[in-house]
C-alpha positions in Angstrom: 9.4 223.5 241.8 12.0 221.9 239.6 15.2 220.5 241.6 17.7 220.0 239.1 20.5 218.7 241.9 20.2 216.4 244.2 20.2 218.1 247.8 17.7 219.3 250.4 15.7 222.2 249.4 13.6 224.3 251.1 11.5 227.3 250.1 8.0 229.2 251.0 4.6 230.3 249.2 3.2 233.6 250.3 -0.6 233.7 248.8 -1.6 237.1 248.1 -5.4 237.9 249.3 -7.9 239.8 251.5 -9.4 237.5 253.8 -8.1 236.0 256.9 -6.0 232.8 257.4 -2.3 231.7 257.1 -0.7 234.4 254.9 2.7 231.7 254.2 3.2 227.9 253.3 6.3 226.4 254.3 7.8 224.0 251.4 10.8 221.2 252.3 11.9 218.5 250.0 14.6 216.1 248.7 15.7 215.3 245.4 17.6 211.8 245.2 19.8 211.6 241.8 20.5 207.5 241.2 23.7 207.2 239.2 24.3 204.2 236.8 26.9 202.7 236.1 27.7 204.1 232.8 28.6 207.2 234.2 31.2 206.0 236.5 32.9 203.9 234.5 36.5 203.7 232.6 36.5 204.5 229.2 39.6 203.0 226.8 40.3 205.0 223.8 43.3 203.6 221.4 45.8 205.3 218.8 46.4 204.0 216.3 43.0 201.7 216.1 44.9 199.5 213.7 48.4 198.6 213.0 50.6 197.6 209.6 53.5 196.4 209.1 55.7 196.6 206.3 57.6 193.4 204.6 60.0 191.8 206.5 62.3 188.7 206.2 61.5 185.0 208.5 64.1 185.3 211.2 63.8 189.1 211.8 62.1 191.0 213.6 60.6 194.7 213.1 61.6 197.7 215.1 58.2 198.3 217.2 55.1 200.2 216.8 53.3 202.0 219.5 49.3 201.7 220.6 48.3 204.7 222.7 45.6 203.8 225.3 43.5 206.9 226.9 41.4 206.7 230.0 38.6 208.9 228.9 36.1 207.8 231.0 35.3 208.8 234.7 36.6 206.4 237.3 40.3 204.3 236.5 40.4 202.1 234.4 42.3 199.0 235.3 43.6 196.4 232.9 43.5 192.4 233.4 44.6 191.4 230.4 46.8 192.7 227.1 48.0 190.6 224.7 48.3 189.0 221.0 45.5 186.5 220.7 45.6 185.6 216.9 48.9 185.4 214.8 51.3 184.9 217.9 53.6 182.6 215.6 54.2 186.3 213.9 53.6 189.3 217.0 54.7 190.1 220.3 53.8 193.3 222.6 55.2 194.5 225.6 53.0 197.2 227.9 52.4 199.1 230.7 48.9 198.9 231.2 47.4 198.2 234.4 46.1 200.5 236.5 45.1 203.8 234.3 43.6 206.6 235.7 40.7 209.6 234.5 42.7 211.3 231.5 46.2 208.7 232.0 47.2 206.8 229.1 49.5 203.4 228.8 51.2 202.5 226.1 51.5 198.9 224.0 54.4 197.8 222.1 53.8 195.9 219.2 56.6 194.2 216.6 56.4 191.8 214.2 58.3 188.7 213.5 56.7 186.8 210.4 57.3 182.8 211.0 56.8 182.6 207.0 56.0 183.9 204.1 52.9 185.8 202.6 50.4 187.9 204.5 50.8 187.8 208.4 47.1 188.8 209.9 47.1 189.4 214.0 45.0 190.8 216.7 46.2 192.5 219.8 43.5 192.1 223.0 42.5 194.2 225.6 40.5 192.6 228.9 39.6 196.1 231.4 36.9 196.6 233.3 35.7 200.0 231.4 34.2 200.3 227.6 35.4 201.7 224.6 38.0 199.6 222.4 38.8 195.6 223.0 41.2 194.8 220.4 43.7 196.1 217.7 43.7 194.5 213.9 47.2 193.7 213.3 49.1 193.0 209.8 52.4 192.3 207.8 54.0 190.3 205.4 56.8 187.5 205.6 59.4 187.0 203.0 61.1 183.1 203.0 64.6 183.2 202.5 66.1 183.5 199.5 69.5 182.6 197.9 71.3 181.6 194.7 74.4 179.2 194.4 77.4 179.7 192.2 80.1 176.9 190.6 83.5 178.1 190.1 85.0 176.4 186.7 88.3 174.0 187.5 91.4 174.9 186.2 93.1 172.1 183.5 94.1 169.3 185.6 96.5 166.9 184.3 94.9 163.2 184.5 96.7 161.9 187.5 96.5 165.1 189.6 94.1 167.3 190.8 92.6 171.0 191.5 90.0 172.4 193.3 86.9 174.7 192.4 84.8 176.9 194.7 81.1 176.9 195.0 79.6 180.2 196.2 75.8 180.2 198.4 74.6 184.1 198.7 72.1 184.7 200.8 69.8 187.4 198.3 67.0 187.6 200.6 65.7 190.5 203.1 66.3 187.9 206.4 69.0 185.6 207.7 69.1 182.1 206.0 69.6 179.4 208.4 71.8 176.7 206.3 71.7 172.3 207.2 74.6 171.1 208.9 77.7 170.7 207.0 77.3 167.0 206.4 74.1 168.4 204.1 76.6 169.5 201.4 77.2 166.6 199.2 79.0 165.7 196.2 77.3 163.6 193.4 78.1 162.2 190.1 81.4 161.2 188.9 84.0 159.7 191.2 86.5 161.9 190.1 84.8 164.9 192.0 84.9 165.0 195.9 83.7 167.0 198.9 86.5 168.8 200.7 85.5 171.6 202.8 83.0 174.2 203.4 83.1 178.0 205.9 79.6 178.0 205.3 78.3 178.6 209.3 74.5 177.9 210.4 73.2 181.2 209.8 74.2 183.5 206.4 73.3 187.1 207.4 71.5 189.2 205.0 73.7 189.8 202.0 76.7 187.9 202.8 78.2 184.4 201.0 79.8 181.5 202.0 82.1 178.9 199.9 82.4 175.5 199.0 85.6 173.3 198.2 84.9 170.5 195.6 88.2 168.6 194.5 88.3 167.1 190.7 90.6 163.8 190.3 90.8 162.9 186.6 91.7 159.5 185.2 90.9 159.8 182.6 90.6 162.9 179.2 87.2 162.1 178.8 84.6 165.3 179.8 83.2 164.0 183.2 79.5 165.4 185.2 78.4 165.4 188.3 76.4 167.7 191.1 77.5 170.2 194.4 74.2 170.5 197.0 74.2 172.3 199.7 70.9 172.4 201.7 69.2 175.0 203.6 66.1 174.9 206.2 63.7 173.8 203.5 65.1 172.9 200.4 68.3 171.8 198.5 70.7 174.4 196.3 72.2 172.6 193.4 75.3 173.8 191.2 76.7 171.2 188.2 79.6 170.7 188.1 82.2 169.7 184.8 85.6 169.3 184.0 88.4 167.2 181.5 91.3 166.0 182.6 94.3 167.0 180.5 96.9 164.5 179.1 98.9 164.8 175.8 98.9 161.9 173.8 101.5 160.3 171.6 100.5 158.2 167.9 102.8 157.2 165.3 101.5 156.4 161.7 103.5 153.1 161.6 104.5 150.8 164.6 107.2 150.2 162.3 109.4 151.1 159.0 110.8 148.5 156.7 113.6 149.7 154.8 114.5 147.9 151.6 117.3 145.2 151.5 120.0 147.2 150.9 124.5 146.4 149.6 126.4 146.8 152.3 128.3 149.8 150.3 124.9 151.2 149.1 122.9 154.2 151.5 119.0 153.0 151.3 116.7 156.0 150.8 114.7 157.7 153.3 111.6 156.7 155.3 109.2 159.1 157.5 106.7 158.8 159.7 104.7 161.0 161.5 103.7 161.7 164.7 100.9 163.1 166.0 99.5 164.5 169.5 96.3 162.5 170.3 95.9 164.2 173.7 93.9 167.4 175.2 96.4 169.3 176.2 99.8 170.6 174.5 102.6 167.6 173.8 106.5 169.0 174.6 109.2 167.5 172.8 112.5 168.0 174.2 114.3 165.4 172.1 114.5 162.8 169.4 116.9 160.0 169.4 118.0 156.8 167.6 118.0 154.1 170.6 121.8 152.5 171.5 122.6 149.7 169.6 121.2 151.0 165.6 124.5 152.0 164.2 122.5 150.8 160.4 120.3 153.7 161.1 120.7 158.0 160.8 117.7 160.3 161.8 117.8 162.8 158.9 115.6 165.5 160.1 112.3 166.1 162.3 110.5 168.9 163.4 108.9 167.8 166.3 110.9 169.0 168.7 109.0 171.8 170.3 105.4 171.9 171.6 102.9 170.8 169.5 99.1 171.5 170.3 96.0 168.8 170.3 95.8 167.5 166.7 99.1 168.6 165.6 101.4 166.4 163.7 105.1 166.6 163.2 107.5 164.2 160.8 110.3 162.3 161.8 112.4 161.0 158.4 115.4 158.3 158.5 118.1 156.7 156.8 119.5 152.8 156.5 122.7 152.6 155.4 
């Protein structure tokens, strides 16, 4: 006899024959069936067995992705531990694992917050008291900020005034970019440019600019250099900056005329000279007139009254009499 469950069993054995004696045998018996553990036990059974995450920015942080755990085992399964234990600069998870029962499931939350660039490698851990799965390979990549920074030209300033030029910072990257403070933005080079202002705040979002105000002071028409930098959380933005001040400029061909020595009845002939604008910028002549006190003396003609551009040159012709 072949018990194949474990129980009391009982049965009897009739011999078949012709002589005399005991015509039945009783039969009685146990069969014992020792479990192991193995087939008691939890079982845990994940989905996805991996997870990937796409590219994301430093400073952001992905919209989450879901590990299914199953129970297929035969007894609960209880959890004592889930969580990230490589690459926790770059994951976090949030769960409801703890006490799962025969065919239950919990769930595991997973999202991804790269703390720099490149390749972001992770594992997510499970500690249970069942077997099947203990941990979840976990992946994405970090993009650093990135950003560009624009000068604005100045308009023509007069020497002895000023204007004022914008420099743009962009932030062109897929994640916030989180900027110095605003004593970072500096102003180098020639004294005649200065720092005035800047809206820039501590974070740029995604996309979005901030400005700048340099100031340029000339004192001069020569072509002056200098540098705007602004910084951000790991490295300086530069932007050069140039301008000319603007002044129109006045030169005569002589300091002086010298008119023959000339009757007092008798007109001397004319003189000229010329002028010519030695500035940058247009010269406006409103007037031209013999000072007081030269009544020896006639301004025949001139045709510099007017506006007359860098370079240009106009004549001024006179008489002694």
């Amino acid at each position: 006899v072949a018990p194949w469950t474990a129980a009391a069993r009982s049965g009897t054995v009739t011999p078949a024959h012709a002589g005399t004696g005991p015509a039945i045998v009783t039969l009685a018996g146990t069969r014992t069936v020792t479990l192991g553990s193995t087939g008691i036990q939890g079982y845990a059974s994940v989905n996805p067995s991996s997870l990937t995450f796409a590219t994301y920015g430093m400073w952001t942080t992905s919209p989450a992705q879901t590990v299914t755990v199953t129970n297929t085992g035969t007894n609960t399964l209880t959890f004592t531990g889930v969580g990230i234990s490589t690459g926790t600069a770059d994951f976090a998870q949030s769960n409801n694992c703890a006490s799962v029962a025969v065919g239950g499931t919990c769930t595991v939350n997973v999202t991804f917050s790269p703390s720099t660039g490149g390749p972001r490698p992770g594992t997510l851990s499970f500690t249970h008291n069942g077997g099947g799965i203990a941990n979840v390979a976990l992946s994405g990549t970090g993009q650093g900020p990135t950003a560009s920074l624009s000068m604005g030209a100045f308009p023509a300033t007069a020497v002895g005034s000023s204007s004022t030029a914008t420099a743009t910072f962009t932030n062109t990257g897929i994640g916030p970019m989180p900027l110095g403070p605003p004593d970072a933005s500096s102003v180098t080079g020639n004294a005649a440019f200065s720092f005035v202002s800047t809206n820039c705040p501590g974070m740029v979002p995604v996309g979005s600019s901030c400005a700048s105000v340099v100031r340029f002071s000339p004192t001069t028409i020569a072509a002056v250099t200098g540098n705007f930098r602004i910084g951000d959380w790991n490295q300086w933005h530069d932007a050069a900056l140039s301008a000319t001040g603007q002044q129109a400029g006045v030169s005569l061909s002589a300091g002086s005329i010298a008119f023959p020595n000339e009757t007092a009845t008798r007109s001397s002939s004319t003189l000229s000279m010329t002028m010519t604008n030695s500035g940058n910028t247009t010269l406006t002549v409103s007037s031209l007139s013999l000072s007081a006190g030269a009544p020896d003396f006639t301004l025949i003609s001139t045709n510099c009254v007017g506006s007359m551009g860098p370079g240009g040159t106009c004549t001024v012709t006179a008489r002694f009499a």
